[in-house]
C-alpha positions in Angstrom: 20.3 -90.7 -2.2 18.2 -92.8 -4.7 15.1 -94.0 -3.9 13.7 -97.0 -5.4 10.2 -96.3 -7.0 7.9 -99.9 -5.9 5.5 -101.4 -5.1 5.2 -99.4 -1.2 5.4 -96.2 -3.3 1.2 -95.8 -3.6 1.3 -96.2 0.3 2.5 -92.9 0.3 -0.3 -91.6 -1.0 -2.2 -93.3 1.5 -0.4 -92.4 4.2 -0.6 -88.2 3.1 -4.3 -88.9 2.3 -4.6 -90.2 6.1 -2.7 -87.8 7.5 -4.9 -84.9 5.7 -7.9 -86.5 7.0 -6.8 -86.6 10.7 -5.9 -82.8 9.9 -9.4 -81.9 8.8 -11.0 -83.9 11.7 -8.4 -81.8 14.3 -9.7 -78.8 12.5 -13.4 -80.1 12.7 -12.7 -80.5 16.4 -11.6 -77.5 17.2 -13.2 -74.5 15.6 -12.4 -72.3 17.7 -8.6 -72.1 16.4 -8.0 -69.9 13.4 -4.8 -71.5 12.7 -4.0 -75.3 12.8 -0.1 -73.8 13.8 -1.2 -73.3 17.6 -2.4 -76.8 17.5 0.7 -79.5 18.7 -1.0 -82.5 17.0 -1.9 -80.3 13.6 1.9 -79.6 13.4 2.7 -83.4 14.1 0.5 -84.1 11.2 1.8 -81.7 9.0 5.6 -82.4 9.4 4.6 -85.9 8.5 3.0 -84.6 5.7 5.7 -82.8 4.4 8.2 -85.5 5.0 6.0 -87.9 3.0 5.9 -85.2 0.4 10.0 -84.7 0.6 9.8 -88.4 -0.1 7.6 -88.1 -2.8 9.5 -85.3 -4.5 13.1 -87.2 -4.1 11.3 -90.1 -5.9 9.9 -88.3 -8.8 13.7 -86.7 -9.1 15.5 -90.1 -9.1 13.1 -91.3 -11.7 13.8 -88.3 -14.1 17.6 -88.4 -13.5 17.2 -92.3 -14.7 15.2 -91.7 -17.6 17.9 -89.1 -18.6 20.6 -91.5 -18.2 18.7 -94.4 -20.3 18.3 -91.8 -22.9 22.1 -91.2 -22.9 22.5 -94.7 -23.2 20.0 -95.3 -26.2 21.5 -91.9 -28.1 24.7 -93.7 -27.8 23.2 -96.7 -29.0 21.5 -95.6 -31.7 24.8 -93.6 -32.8 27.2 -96.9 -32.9 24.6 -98.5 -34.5 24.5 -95.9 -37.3 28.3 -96.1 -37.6 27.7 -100.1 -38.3 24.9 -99.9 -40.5 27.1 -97.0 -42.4 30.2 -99.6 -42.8 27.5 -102.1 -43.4 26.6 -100.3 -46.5 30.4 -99.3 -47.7 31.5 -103.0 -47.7 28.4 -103.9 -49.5 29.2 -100.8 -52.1 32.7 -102.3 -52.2 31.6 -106.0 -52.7 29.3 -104.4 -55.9 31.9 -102.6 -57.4 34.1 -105.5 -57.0 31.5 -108.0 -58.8 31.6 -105.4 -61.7 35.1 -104.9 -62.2 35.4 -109.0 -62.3 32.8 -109.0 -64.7 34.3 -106.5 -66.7 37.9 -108.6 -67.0 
């Protein structure tokens, strides 16, 4: 599935920076918990934290993949454009050797 990288794409780092600021406030409120796993809310926060980061992740892949493919495209490019520029310079070659066989006659 690609994603499309815009302009709501820094609001995801909002939202993770929000969400790991509620988590340190639930662990603020409740020192008595070793681990933020017995704690409903903490695992609420921190499956939305690591959907936001699956998010993030897919995003940074689609962008990759793309640059790939526009690299493709420009190798391609530049490869036709070598073969023009390469009959360019044999029909110019031709056209001189032409010019001096006329002025040789």
């Amino acid at each position: 599935m690609k994603r499309k990288i815009d302009e709501t794409t820094p609001t995801i780092f909002v939202n993770i920076r929000d969400h790991l600021s509620c988590l340190l406030e639930i662990k603020k409120n409740n020192p008595t918990e070793d681990k933020l796993a017995d704690n409903a809310q903490a695992q609420s926060v921190i499956t939305n934290i690591n959907m936001l980061l699956a998010d993030l992740k897919g995003m940074n892949r689609d962008a990759h993949e793309g640059t790939e493919q526009i690299k493709n495209q420009v190798a391609k490019d530049k490869q036709s454009l070598n073969q023009l520029n390469l009959q360019f310079q044999n029909t110019l070659y031709e056209k001189s050797h032409f010019l001096r066989e006329i002025k040789q006659c």
